[in-house]
PyMOL Python script that loads the backbone (N, CA, C, O; Angstrom):
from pymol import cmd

cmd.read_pdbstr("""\
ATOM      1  N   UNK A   1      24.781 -48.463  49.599  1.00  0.00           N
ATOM      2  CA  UNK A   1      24.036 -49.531  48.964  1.00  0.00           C
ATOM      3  C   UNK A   1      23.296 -48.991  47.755  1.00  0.00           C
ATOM      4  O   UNK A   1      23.026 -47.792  47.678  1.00  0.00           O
ATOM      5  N   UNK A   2      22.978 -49.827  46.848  1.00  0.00           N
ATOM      6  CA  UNK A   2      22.244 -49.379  45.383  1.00  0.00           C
ATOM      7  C   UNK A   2      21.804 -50.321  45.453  1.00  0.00           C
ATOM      8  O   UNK A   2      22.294 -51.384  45.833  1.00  0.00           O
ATOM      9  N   UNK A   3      19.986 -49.888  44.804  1.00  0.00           N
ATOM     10  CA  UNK A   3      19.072 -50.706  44.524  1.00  0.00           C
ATOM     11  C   UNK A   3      18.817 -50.905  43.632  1.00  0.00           C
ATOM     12  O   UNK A   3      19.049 -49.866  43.013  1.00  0.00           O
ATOM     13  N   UNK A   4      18.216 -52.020  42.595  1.00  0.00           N
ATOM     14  CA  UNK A   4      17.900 -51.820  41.174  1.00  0.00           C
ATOM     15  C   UNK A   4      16.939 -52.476  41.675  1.00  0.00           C
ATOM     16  O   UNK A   4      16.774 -53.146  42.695  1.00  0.00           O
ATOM     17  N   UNK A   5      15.833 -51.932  40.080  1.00  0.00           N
ATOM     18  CA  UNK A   5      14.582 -52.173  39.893  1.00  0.00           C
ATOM     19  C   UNK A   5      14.988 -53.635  39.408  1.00  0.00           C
ATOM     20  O   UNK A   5      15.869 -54.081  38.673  1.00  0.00           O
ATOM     21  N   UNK A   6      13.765 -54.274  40.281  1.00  0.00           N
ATOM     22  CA  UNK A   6      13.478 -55.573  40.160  1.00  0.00           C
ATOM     23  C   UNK A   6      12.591 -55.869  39.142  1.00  0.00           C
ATOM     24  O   UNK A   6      13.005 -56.425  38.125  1.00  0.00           O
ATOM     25  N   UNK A   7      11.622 -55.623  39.254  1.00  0.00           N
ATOM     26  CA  UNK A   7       9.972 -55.856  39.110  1.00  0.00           C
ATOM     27  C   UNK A   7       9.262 -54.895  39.141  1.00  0.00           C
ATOM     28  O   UNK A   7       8.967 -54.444  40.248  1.00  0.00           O
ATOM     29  N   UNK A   8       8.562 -54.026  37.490  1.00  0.00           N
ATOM     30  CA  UNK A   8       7.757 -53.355  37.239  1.00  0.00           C
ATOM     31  C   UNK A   8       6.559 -53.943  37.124  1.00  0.00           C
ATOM     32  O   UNK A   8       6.469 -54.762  36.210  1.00  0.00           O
ATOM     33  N   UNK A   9       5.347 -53.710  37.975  1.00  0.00           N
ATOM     34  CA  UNK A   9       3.887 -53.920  37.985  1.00  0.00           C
ATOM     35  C   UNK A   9       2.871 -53.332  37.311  1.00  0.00           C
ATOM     36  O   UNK A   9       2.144 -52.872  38.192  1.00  0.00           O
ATOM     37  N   UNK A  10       2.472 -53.120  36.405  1.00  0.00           N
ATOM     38  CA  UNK A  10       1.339 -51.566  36.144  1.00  0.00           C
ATOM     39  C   UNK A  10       2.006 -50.470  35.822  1.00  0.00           C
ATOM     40  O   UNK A  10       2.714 -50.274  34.834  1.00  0.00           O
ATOM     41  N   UNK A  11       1.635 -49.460  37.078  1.00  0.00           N
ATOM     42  CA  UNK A  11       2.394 -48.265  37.133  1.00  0.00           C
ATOM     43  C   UNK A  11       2.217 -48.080  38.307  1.00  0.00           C
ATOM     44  O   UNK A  11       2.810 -47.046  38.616  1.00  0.00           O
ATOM     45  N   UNK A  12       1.504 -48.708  39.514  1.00  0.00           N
ATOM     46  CA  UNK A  12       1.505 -48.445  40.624  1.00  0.00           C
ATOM     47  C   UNK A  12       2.226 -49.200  41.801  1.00  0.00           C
ATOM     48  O   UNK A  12       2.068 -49.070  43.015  1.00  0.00           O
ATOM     49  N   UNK A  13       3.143 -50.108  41.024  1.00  0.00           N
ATOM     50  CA  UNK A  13       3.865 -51.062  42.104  1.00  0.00           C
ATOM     51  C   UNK A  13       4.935 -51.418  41.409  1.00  0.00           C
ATOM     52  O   UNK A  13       4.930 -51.790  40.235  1.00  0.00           O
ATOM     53  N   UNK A  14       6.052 -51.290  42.261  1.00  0.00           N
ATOM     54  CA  UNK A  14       7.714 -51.748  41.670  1.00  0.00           C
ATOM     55  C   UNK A  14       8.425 -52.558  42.799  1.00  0.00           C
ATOM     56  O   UNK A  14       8.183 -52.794  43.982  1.00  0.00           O
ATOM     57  N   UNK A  15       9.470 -52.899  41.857  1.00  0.00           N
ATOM     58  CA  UNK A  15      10.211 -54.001  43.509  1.00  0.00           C
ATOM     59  C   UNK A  15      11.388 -53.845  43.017  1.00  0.00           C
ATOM     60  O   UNK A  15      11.651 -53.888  41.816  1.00  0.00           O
ATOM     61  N   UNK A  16      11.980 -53.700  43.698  1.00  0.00           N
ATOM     62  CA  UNK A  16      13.733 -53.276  44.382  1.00  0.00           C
ATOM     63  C   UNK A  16      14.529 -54.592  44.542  1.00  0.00           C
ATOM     64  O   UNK A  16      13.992 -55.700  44.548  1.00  0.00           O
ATOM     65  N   UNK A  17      15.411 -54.446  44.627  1.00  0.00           N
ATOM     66  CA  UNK A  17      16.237 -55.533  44.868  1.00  0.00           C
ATOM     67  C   UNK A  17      17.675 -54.571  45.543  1.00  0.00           C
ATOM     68  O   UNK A  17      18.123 -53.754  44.738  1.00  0.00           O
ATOM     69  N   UNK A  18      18.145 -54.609  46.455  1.00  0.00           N
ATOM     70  CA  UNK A  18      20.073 -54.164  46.715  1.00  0.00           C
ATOM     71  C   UNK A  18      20.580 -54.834  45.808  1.00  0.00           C
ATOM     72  O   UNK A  18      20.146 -55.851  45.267  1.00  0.00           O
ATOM     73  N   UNK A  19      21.730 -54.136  45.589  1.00  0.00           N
ATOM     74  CA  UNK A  19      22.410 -54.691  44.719  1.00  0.00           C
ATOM     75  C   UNK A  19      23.342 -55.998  45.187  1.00  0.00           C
ATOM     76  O   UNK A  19      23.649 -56.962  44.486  1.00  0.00           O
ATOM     77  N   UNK A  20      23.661 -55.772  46.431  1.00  0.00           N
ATOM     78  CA  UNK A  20      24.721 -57.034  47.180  1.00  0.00           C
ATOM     79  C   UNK A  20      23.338 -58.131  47.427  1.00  0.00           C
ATOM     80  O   UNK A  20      23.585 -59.258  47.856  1.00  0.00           O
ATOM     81  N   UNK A  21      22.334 -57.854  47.222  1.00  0.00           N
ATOM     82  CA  UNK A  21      21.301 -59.373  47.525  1.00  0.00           C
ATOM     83  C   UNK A  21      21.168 -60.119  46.211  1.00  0.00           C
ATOM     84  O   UNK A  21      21.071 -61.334  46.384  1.00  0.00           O
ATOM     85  N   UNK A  22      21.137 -59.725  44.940  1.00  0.00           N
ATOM     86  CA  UNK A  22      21.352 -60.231  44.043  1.00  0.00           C
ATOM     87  C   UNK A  22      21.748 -61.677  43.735  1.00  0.00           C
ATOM     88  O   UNK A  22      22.859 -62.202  43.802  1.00  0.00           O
ATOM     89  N   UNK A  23      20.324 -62.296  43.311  1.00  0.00           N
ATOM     90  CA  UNK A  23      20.133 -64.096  43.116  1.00  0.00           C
ATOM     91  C   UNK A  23      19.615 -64.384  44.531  1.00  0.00           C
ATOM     92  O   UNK A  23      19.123 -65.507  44.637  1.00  0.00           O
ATOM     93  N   UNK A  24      19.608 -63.601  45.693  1.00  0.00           N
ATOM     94  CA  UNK A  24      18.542 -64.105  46.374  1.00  0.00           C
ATOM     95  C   UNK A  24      16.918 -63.293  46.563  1.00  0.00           C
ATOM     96  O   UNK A  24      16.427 -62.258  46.112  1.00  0.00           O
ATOM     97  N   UNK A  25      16.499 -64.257  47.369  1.00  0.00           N
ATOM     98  CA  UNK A  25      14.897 -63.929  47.193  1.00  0.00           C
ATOM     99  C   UNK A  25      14.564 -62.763  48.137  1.00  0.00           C
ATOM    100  O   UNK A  25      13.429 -62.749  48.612  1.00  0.00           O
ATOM    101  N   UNK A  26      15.367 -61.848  48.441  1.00  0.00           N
ATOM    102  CA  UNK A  26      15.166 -60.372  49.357  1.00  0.00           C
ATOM    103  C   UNK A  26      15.130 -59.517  48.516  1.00  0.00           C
ATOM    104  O   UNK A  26      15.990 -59.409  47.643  1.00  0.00           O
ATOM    105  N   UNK A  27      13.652 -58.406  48.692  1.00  0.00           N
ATOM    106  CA  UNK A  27      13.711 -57.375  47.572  1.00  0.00           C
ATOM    107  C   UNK A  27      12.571 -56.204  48.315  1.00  0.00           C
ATOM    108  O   UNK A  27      11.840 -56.941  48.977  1.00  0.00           O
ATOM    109  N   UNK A  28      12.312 -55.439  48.421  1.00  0.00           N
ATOM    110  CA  UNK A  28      11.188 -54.542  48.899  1.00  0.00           C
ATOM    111  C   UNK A  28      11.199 -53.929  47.271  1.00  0.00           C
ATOM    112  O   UNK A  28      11.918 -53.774  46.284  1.00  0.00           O
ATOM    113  N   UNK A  29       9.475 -53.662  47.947  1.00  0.00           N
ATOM    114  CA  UNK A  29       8.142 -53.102  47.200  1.00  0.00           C
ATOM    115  C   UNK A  29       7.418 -52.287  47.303  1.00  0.00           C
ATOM    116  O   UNK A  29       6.273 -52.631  47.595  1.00  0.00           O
ATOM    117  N   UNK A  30       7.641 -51.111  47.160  1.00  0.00           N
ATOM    118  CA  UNK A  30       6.796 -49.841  46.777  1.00  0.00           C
ATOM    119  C   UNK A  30       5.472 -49.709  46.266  1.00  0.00           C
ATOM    120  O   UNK A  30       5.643 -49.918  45.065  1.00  0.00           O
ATOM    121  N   UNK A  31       4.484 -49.533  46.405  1.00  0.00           N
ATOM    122  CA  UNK A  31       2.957 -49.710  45.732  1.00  0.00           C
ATOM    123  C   UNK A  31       2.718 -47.841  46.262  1.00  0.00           C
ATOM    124  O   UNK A  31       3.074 -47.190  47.244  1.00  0.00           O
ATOM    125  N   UNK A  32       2.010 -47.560  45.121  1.00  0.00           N
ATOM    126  CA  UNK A  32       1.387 -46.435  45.564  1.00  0.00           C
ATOM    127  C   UNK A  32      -0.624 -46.640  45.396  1.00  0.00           C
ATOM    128  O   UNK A  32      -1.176 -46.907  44.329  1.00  0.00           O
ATOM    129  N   UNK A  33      -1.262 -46.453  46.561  1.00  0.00           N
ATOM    130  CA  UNK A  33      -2.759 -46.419  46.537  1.00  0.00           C
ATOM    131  C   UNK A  33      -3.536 -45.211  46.728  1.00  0.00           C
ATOM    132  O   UNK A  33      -3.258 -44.367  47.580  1.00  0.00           O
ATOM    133  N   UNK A  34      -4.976 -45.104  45.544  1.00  0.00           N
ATOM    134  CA  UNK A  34      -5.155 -43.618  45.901  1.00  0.00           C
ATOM    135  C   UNK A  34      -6.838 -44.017  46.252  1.00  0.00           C
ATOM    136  O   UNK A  34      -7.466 -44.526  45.323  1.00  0.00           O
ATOM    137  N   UNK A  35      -7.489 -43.813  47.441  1.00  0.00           N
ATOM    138  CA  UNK A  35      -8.447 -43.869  47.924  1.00  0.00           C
ATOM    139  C   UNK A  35      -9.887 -43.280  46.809  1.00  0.00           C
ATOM    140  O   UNK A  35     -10.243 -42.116  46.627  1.00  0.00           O
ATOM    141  N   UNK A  36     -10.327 -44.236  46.364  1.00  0.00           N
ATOM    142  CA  UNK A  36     -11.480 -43.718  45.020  1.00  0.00           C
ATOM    143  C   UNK A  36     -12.693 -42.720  45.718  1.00  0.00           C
ATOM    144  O   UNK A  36     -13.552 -42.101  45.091  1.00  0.00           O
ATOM    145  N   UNK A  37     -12.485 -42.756  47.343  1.00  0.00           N
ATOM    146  CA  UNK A  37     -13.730 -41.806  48.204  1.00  0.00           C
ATOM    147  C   UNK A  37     -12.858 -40.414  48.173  1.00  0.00           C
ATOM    148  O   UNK A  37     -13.019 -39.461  47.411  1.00  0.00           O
ATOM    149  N   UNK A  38     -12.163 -40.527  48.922  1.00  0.00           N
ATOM    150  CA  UNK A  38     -11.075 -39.367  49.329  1.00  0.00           C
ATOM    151  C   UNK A  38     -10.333 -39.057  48.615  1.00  0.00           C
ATOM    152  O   UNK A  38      -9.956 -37.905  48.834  1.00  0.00           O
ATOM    153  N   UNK A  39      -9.652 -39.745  47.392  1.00  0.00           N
ATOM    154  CA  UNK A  39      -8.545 -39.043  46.778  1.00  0.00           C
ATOM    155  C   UNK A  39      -6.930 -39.026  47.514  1.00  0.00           C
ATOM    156  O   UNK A  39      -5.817 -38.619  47.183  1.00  0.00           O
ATOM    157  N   UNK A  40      -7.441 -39.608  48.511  1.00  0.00           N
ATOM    158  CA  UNK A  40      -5.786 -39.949  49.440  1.00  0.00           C
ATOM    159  C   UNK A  40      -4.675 -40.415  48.667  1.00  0.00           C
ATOM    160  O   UNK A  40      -4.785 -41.634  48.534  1.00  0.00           O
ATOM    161  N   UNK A  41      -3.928 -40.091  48.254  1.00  0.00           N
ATOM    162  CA  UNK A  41      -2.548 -41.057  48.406  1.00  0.00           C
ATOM    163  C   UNK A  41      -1.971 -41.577  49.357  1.00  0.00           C
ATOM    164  O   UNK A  41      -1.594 -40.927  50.332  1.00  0.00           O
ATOM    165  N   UNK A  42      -1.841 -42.603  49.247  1.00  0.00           N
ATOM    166  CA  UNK A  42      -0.781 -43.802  50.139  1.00  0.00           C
ATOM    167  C   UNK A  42       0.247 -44.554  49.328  1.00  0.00           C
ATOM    168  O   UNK A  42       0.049 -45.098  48.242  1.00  0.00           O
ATOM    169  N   UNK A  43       1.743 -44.488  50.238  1.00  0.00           N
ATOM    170  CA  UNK A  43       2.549 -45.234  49.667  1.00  0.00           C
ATOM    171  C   UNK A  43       3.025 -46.396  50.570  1.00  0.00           C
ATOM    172  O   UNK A  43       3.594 -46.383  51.662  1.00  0.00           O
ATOM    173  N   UNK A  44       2.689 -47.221  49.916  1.00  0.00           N
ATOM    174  CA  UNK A  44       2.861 -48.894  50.688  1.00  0.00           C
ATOM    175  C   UNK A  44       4.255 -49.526  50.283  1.00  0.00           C
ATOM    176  O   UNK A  44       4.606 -49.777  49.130  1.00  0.00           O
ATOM    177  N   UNK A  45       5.151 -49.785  51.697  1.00  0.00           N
ATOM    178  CA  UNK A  45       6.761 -49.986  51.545  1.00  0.00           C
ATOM    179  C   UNK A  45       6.539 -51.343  51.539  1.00  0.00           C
ATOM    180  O   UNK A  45       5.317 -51.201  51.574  1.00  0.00           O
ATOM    181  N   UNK A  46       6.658 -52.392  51.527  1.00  0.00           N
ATOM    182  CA  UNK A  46       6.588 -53.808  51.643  1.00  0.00           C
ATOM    183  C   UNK A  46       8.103 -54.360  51.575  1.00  0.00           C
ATOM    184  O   UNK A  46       8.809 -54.213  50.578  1.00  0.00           O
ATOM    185  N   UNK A  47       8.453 -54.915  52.575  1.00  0.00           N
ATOM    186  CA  UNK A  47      10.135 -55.337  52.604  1.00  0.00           C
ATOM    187  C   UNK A  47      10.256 -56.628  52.534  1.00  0.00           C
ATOM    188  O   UNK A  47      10.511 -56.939  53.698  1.00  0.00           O
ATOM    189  N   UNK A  48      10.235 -57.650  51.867  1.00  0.00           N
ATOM    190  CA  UNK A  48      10.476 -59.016  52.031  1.00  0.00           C
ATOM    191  C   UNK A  48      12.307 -59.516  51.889  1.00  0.00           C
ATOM    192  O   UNK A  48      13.076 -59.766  50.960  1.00  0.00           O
ATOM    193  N   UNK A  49      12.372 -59.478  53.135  1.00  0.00           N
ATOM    194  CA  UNK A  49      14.065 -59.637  53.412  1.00  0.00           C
ATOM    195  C   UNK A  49      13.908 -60.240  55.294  1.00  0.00           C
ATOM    196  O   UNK A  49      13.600 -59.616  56.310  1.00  0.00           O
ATOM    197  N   UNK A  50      14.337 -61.888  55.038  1.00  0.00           N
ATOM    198  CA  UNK A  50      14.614 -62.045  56.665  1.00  0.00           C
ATOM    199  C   UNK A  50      15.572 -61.568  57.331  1.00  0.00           C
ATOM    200  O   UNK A  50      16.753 -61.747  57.034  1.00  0.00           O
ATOM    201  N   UNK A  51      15.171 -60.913  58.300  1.00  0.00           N
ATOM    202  CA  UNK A  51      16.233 -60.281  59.052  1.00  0.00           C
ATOM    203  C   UNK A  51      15.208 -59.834  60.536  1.00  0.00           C
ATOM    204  O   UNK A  51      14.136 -60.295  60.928  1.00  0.00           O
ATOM    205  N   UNK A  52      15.936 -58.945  60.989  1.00  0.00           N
ATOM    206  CA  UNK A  52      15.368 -58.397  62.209  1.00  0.00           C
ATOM    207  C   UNK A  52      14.182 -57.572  62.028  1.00  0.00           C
ATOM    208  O   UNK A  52      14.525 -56.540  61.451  1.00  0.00           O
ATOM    209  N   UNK A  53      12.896 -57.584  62.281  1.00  0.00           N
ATOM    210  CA  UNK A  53      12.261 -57.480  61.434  1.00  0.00           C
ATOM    211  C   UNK A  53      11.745 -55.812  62.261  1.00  0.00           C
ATOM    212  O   UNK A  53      11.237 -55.004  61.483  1.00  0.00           O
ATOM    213  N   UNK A  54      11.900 -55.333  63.874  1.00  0.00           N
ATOM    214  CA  UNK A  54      12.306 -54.465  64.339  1.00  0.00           C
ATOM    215  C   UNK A  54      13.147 -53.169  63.735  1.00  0.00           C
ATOM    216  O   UNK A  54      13.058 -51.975  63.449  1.00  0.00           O
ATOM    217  N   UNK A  55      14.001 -54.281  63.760  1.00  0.00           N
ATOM    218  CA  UNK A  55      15.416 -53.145  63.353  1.00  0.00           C
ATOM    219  C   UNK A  55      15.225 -52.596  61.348  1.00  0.00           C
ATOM    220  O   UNK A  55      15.583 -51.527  60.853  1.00  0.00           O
ATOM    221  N   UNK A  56      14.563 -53.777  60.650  1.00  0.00           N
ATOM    222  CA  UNK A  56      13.432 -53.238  59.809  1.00  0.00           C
ATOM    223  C   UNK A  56      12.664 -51.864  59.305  1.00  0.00           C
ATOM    224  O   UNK A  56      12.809 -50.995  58.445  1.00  0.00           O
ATOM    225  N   UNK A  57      11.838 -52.177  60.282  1.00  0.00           N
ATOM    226  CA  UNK A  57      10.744 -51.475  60.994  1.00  0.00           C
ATOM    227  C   UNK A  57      11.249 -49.807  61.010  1.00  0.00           C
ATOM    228  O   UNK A  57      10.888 -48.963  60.189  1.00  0.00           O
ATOM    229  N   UNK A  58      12.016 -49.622  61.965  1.00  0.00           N
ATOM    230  CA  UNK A  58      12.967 -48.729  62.098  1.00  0.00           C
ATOM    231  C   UNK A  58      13.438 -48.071  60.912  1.00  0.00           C
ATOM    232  O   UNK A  58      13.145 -46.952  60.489  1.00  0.00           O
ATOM    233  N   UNK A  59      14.226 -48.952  60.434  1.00  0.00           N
ATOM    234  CA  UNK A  59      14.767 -48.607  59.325  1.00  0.00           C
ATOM    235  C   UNK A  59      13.707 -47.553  58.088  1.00  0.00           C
ATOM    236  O   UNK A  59      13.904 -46.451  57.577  1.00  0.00           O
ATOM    237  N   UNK A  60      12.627 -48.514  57.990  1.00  0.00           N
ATOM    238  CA  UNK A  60      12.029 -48.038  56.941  1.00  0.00           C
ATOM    239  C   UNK A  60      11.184 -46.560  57.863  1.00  0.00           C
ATOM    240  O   UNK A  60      10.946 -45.475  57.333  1.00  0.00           O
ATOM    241  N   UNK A  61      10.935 -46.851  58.989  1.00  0.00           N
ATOM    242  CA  UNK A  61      10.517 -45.320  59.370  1.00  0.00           C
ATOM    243  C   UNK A  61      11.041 -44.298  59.192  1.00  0.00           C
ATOM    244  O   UNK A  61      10.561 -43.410  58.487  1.00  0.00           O
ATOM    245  N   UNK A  62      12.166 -44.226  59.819  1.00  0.00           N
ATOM    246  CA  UNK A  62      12.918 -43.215  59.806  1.00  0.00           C
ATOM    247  C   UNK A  62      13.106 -42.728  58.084  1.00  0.00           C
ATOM    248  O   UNK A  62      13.015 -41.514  57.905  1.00  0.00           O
ATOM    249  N   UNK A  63      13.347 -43.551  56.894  1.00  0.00           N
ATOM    250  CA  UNK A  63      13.222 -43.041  55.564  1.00  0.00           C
ATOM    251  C   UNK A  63      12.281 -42.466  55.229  1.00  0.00           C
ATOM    252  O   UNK A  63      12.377 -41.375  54.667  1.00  0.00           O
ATOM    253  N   UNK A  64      11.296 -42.960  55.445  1.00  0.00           N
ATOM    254  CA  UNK A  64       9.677 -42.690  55.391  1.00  0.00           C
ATOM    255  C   UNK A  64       9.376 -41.193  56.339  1.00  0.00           C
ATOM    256  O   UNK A  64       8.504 -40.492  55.826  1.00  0.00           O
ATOM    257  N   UNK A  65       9.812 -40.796  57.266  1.00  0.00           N
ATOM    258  CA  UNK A  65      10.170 -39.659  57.922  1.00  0.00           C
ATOM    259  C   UNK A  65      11.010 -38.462  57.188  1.00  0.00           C
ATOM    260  O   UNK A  65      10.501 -37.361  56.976  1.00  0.00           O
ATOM    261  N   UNK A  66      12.007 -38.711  56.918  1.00  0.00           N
ATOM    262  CA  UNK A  66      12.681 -38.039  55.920  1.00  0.00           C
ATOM    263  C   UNK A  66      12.579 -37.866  54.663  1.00  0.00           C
ATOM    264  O   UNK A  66      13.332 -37.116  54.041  1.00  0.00           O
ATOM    265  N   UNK A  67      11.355 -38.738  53.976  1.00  0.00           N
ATOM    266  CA  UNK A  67      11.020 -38.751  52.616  1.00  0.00           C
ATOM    267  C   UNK A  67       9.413 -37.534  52.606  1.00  0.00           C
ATOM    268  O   UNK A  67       8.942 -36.900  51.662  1.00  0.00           O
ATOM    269  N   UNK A  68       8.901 -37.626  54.230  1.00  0.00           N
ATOM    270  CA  UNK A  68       7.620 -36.938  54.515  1.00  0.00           C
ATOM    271  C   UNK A  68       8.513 -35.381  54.825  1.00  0.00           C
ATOM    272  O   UNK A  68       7.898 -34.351  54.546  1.00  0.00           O
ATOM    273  N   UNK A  69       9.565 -35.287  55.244  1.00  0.00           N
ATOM    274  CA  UNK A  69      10.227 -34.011  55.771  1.00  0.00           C
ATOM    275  C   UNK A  69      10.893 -33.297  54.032  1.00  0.00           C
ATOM    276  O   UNK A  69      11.543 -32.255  53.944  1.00  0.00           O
ATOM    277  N   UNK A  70      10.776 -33.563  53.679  1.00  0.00           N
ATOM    278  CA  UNK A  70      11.509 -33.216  51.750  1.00  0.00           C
ATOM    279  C   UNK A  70      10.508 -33.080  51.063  1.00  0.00           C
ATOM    280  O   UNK A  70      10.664 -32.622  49.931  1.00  0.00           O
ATOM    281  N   UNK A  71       9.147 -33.437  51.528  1.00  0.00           N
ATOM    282  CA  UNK A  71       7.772 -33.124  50.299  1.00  0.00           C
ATOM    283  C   UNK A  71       7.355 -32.333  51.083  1.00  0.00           C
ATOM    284  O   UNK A  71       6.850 -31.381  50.487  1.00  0.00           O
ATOM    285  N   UNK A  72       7.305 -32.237  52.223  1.00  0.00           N
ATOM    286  CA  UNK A  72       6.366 -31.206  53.116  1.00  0.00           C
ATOM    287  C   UNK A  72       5.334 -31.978  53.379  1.00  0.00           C
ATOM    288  O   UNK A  72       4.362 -31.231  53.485  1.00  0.00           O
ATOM    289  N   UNK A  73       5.039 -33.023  53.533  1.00  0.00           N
ATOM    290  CA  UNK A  73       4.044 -33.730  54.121  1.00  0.00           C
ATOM    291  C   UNK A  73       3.907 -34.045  55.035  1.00  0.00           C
ATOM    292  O   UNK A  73       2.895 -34.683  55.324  1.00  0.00           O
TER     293      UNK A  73
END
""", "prot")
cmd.dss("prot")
cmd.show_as("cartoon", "prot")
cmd.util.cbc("prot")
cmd.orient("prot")
């Protein structure tokens, strides 16, 4: 699957689209937030696509797992 950029926000939020969803309204959203106390980074996945919203869930963990296992985080 290939995603293209949907929707550039700022510089801290973008939206995706697959390429086979194309003309419909399913797209996930990336935001990155950095805590103004702490200095934290957070990256916020946001998926707006009906489907199983579990199997989802899943989905985006396990990337999110493997994206934390490749930075060393």
């Amino acid at each position: 699957m290939i995603s293209l950029l949907f929707s550039g926000m700022a510089v801290t939020k973008l939206q995706f689209q697959w390429e086979d969803d194309e003309g419909e309204d399913c797209y996930f959203e990336m935001a990155i937030r950095i805590d103004d106390l702490t200095k934290q980074v957070a990256l916020i996945v946001t998926d707006f696509y009906d489907d199983d919203e579990d199997e989802l869930k899943l989905l985006w963990d396990n990337n999110i797992h493997k994206l934390k296992q490749a930075i060393g985080g």
